[in-house]
VEXLUMBA-432299 format. One line per field, with one value per residue (C-alpha): residue number from 1; x negated, y, z. Coordinates in steps of 0.2 Angstrom, whole numbers, plus 5000, padded with zeros to 4 digits. Layout:
N
resi: NUM,...
xx: X,...
yy: Y,...
zz: Z,...
//
This chain:
487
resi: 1,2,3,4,5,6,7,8,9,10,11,12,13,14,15,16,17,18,19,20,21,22,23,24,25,26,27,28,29,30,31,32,33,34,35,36,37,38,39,40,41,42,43,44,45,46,47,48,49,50,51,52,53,54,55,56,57,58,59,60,61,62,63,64,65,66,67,68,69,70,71,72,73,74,75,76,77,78,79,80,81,82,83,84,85,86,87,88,89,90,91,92,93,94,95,96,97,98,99,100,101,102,103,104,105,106,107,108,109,110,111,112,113,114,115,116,117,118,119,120,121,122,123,124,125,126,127,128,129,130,131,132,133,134,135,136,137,138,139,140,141,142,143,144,145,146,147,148,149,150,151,152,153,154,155,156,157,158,159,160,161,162,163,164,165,166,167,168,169,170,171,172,173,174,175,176,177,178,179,180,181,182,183,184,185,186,187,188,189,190,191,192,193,194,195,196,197,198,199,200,201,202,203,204,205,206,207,208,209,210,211,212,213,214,215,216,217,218,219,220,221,222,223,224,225,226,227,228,229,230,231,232,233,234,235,236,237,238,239,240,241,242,243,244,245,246,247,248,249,250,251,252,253,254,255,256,257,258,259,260,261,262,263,264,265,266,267,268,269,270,271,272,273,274,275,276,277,278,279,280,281,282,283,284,285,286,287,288,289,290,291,292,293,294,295,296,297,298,299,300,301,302,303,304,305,306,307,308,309,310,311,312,313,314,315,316,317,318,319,320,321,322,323,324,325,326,327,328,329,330,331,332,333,334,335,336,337,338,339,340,341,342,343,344,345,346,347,348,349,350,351,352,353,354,355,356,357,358,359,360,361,362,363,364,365,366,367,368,369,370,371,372,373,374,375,376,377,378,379,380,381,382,383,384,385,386,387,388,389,390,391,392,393,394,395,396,397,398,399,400,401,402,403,404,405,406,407,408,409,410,411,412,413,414,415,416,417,418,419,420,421,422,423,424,425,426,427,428,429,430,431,432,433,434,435,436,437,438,439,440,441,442,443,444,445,446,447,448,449,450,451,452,453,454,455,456,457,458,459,460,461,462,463,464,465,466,467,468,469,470,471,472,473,474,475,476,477,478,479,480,481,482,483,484,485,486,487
xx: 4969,4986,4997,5000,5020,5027,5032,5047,5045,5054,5050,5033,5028,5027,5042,5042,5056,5058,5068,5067,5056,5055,5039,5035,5025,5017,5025,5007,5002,5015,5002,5010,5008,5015,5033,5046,5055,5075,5082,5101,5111,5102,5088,5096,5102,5087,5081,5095,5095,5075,5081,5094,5082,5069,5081,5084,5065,5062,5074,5069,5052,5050,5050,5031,5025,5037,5028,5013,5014,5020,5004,4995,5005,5001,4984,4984,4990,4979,4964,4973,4978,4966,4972,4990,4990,4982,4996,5008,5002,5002,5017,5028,5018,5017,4998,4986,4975,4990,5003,5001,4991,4999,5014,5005,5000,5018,5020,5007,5014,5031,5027,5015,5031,5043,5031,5033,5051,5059,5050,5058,5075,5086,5099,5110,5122,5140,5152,5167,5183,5182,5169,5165,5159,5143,5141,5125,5124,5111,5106,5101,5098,5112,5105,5100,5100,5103,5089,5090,5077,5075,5062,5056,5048,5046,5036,5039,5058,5058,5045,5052,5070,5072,5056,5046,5061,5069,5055,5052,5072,5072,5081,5077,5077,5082,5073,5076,5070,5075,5065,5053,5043,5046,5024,5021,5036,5027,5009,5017,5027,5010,4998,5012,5011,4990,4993,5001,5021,5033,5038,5057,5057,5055,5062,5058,5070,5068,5079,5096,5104,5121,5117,5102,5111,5128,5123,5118,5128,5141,5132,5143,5125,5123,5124,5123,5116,5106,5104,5095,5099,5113,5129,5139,5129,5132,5150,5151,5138,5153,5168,5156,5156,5172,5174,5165,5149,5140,5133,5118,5120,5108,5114,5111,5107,5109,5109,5110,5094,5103,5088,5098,5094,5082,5073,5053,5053,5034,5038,5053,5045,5030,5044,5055,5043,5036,5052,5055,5041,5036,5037,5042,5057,5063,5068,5085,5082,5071,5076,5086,5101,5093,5107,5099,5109,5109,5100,5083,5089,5078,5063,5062,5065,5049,5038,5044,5039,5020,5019,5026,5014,4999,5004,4994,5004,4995,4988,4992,4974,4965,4957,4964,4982,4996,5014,5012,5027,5044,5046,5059,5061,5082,5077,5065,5080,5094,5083,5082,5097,5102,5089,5098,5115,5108,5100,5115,5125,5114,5103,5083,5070,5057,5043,5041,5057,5055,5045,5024,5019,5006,5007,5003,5021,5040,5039,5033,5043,5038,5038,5054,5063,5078,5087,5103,5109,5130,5141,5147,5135,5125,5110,5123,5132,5123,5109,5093,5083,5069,5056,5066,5073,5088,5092,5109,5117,5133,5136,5147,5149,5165,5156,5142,5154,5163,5146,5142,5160,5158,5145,5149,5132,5126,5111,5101,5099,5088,5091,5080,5082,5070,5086,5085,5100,5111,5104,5108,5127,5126,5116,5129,5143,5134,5140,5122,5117,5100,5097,5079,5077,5064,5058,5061,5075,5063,5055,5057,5048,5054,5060,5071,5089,5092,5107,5123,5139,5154,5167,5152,5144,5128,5133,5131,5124,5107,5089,5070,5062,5072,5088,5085,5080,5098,5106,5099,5103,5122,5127,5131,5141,5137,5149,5144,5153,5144,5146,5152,5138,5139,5145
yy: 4902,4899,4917,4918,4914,4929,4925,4930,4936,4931,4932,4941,4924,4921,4912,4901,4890,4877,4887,4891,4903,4917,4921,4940,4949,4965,4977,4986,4968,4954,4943,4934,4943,4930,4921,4925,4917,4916,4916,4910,4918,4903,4912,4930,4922,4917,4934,4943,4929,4937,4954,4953,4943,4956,4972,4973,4976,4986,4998,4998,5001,5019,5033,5038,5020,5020,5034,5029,5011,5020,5030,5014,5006,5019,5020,5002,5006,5019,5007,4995,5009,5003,4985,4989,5002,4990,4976,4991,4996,4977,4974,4988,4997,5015,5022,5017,5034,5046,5038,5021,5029,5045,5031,5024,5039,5045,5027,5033,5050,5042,5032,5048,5056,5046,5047,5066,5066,5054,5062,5077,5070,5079,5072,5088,5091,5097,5105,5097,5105,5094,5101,5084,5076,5079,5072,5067,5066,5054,5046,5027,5016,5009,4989,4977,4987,4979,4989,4987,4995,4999,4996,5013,5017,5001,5004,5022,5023,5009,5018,5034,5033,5015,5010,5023,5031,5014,5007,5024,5026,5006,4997,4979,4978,4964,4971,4964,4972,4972,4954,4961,4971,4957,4954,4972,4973,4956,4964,4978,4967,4957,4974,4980,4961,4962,4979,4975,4976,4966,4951,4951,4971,4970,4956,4953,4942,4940,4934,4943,4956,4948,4933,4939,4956,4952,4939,4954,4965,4954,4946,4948,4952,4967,4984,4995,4996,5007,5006,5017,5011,5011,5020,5003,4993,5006,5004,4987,4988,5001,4987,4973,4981,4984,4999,4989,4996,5014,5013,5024,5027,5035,5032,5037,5054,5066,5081,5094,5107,5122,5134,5153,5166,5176,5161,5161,5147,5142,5139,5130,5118,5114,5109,5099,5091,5084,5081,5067,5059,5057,5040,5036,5044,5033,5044,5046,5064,5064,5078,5067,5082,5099,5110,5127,5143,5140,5157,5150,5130,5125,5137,5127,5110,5113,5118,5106,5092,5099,5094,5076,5077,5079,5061,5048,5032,5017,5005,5009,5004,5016,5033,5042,5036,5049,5039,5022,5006,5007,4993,4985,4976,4978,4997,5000,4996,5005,5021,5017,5014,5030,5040,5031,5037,5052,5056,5047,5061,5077,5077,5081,5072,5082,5069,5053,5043,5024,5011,5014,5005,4990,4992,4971,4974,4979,4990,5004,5019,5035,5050,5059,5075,5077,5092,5098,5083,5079,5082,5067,5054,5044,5057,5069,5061,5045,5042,5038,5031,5034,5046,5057,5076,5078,5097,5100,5117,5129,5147,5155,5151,5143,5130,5126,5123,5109,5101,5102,5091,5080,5068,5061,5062,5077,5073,5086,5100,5113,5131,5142,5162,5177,5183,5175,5182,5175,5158,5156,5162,5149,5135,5137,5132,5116,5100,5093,5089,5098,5111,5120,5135,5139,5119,5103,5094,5081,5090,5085,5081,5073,5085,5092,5082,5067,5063,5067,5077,5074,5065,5062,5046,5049,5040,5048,5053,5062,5052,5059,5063,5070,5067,5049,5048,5055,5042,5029,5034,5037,5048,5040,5050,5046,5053,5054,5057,5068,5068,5082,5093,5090,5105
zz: 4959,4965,4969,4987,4993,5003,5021,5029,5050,5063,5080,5077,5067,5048,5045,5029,5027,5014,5001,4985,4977,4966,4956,4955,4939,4941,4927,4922,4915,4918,4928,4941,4959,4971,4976,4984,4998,4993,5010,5016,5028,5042,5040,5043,5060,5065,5062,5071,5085,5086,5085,5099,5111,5110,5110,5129,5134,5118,5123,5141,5134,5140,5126,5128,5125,5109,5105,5106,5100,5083,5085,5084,5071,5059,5064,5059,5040,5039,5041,5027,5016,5000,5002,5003,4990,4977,4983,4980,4962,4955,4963,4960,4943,4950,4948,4961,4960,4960,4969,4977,4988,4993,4995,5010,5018,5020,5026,5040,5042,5043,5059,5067,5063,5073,5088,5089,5085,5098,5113,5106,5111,5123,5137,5141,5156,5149,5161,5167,5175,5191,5204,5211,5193,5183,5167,5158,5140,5133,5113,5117,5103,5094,5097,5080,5063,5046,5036,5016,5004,4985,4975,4969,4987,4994,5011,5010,5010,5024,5035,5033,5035,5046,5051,5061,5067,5072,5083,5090,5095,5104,5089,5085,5066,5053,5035,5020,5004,4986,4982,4967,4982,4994,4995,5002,5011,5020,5018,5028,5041,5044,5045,5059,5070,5070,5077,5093,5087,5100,5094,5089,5086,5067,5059,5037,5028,5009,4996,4983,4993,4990,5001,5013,5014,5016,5030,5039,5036,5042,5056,5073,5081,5072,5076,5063,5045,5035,5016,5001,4985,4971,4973,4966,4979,4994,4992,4992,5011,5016,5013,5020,5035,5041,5049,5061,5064,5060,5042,5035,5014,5004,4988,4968,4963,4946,4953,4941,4939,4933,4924,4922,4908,4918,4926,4924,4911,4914,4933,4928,4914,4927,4940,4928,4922,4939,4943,4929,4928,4944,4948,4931,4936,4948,4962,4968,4967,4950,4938,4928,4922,4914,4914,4904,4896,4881,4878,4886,4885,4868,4874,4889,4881,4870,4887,4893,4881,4881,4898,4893,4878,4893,4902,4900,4900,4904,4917,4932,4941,4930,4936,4920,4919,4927,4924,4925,4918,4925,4938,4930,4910,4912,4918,4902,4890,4899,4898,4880,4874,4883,4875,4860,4864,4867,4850,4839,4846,4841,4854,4847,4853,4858,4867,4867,4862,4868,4874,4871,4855,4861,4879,4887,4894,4890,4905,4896,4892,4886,4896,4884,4880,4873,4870,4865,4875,4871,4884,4893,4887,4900,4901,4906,4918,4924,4934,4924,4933,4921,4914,4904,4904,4896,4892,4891,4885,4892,4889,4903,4919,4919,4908,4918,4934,4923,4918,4939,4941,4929,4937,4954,4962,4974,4984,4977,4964,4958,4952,4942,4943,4945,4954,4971,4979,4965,4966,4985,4980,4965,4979,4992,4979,4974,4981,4986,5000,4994,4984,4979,4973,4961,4962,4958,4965,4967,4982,5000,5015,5032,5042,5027,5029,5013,5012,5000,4998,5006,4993,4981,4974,4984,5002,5019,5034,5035,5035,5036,5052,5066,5056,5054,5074,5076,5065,5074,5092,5098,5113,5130,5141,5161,5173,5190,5208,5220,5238,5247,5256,5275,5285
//
């Protein structure tokens, strides 16, 4: 049986050009799951050339019919949630029981979400000093949006923090997706067509982010751009653009969790550990940074690793597994060779250690702890991306603040105290852009603000929910002459 090649959609059409293809292997098994298209930056303008044509009567569409075309949208998923969660799983490697599902009905939420929040949105009248005016303040959509997405939520980031908020606030959308989740990106662009989306309002081009991306990013027609992904990449979207247009970043994370001597260590073992190995670790704000007073640090590094000890590790489709492959081979070794680094400079390995002996692919990694971590090494300071919890040690407080500045991320954190009061003081000083107390920094649900830190490496602007509704709209002031009242 020949494995099915991913179209691209323009138009409210499958769109498959004559281009080269990729083909895309499942990391639970390595079986091929399908192609994907490489697109060019022709096909970006077709797309966007879509997009503006269908923007003016998408934003004229009124609010209440937004609303409720994303109720039927997500309706729509709902009702294909067991076939796009089993495309999800052999596509992406996350675990179909524990995970692929629950990705999709966020995916639902996420659009059900949007519908509530945009007819939610306020036009005020400001004062003026000039009795004869009124003004009217507005948010109108901000026109075509270049939307790119990771890989480690594939339809979840999308929906969530472009998607459902975008075709609720009247944008037109181009998407293009990291290529290795390009099938249910497409599976999800096609679910979306058959349920009654206007042609032109969401537009999928598939290929490398560098030539599909860049095309849109740079394309005259289009209005702003929103991006979740690596820090080194966001950068690079920032200078693309210019100064030009508005641009969304959510970027890389390794927030520090900071566990204090008179924290509950059992509560705080439990979090951590569903902080790193959720996903395999791959979550922007996974737990990848244990930061523990050394009083408490090697006590909780060991409950920790019983909790590693309980995850089962192995494919992804079966009911008993709980952490399934990371996505990625290049992934699989970096977390390696950092758990390697990590251990050659005095760090103990508590659990785990590498990649599962036997496994059918290179994709899986052991669900690790490490304690004792060196300071400055690339468990300390870098992001991951991986399941594994690196503890790391300090002693006064002056310490702990230098190990808080030396990593550049801050989009979320974690602080572990029975003293509440002090953990607020100590949140408030943290440059995140969340911080939990008393759970993992891995927690988060829409209507919470995502985003990072000023002057940190973890972007900007705010996305989930209402805050995503807002980064997608812009205020219009309208100023209006009265008429004098006849006497």
């Amino acid at each position: 049986m020949t494995a099915e090649t991913f179209p691209m959609y323009v138009g409210g059409a499958a769109y498959t050009p004559d281009r080269p293809t990729r083909e895309v292997r499942g990391p639970g098994d390595g079986a091929v799951v399908g192609h994907v298209l490489m697109g060019t930056a022709e096909d970006v303008d077709r797309a966007v050339t879509a997009a503006r044509a269908a923007a003016p009567a998408h934003r004229r569409t009124p609010v209440f019919e937004r609303a409720e075309l994303c109720r039927r949208l997500a309706d729509a998923i709902a009702a294909e949630k067991e076939d796009l969660a089993a495309r999800l799983t052999a596509e992406h490697g996350k675990p179909f029981h524990t995970e692929a599902r629950g990705e999709i009905d966020a995916v639902v939420t996420a659009f059900r979400d949007a519908a509530d929040h945009v007819v939610s949105v306020r036009s005020e009248s400001i004062a003026v000093r000039d009795p004869a005016k009124r003004v009217l303040v507005q948010r109108r959509p901000r026109g075509v949006y270049s939307v790119i997405t990771p890989w480690n939520f594939p339809i979840g980031v999308a929906s969530i923090y472009y998607l459902g908020p975008g075709i609720a606030t009247g944008n037109t959308l181009v998407w293009t997706p990291a290529p290795s989740v390009a099938g249910i990106a497409s599976r999800l662009t096609a679910v979306l067509h058959e349920a009654g989306l206007p042609d032109g309002v969401l537009n999928l081009v598939t290929g490398e982010g560098p030539v599909v991306g860049n095309a849109a990013i740079t394309h005259p027609g289009v209005n702003a751009v929103g991006f979740t992904g690596s820090t080194a990449t966001g950068y690079l979207i920032a200078e693309a653009a210019g100064g030009r247009k508005p641009v969304q970043l959510e970027l890389g994370g390794n927030g520090p969790s900071i566990v204090l001597p008179d924290a509950d260590l059992d509560l705080a073992a439990a979090a951590i550990a569903g902080g790193s190995f959720s996903n395999a670790g791959q979550i922007c704000t996974s737990t990848e940074r244990v930061l523990a007073h050394a009083s408490v640090a090697t006590e909780l590094a060991e409950r920790v690793a019983a909790h590693a000890r309980d995850i089962v590790l192995g494919d992804p489709f079966s009911g008993t597994t709980t952490m399934g492959p990371v996505h990625a081979a290049d992934l699989a070794k970096r977390v390696c060779a950092q758990i390697d680094e990590a251990a050659a400079g005095g760090g103990r390995i508590l659990a785990g250690g590498g990649r599962q002996a036997g496994a059918p692919t290179e994709h899986y990694v052991e669900a690790t702890v490490v304690d004792g971590v060196p300071h400055g090494c690339d468990l300390d300071v870098a992001e991951t991306f991986g399941p594994v919890t690196p503890v790391v040690h300090w002693d006064t407080v002056e310490e702990l603040h230098a190990l808080v500045a030396a990593s550049e991320f801050g989009l979320s954190g974690a602080i572990f105290s029975r003293d509440v009061g002090r953990a607020f003081a100590l949140a408030e000083e943290l440059p995140c852009g969340i911080v939990n107390l008393n759970e993992a920094s891995s927690y988060w649900e829409p209507n919470i603000p995502a985003g990072g830190a000023a002057g940190t490496g973890s972007g900007y602007g705010r996305t989930g929910g209402p805050w995503s509704v807002e980064e997608m709209t812009e205020q219009q002031a309208i100023v209006i002459r009265t008429a004098p009242l006849e006497s």
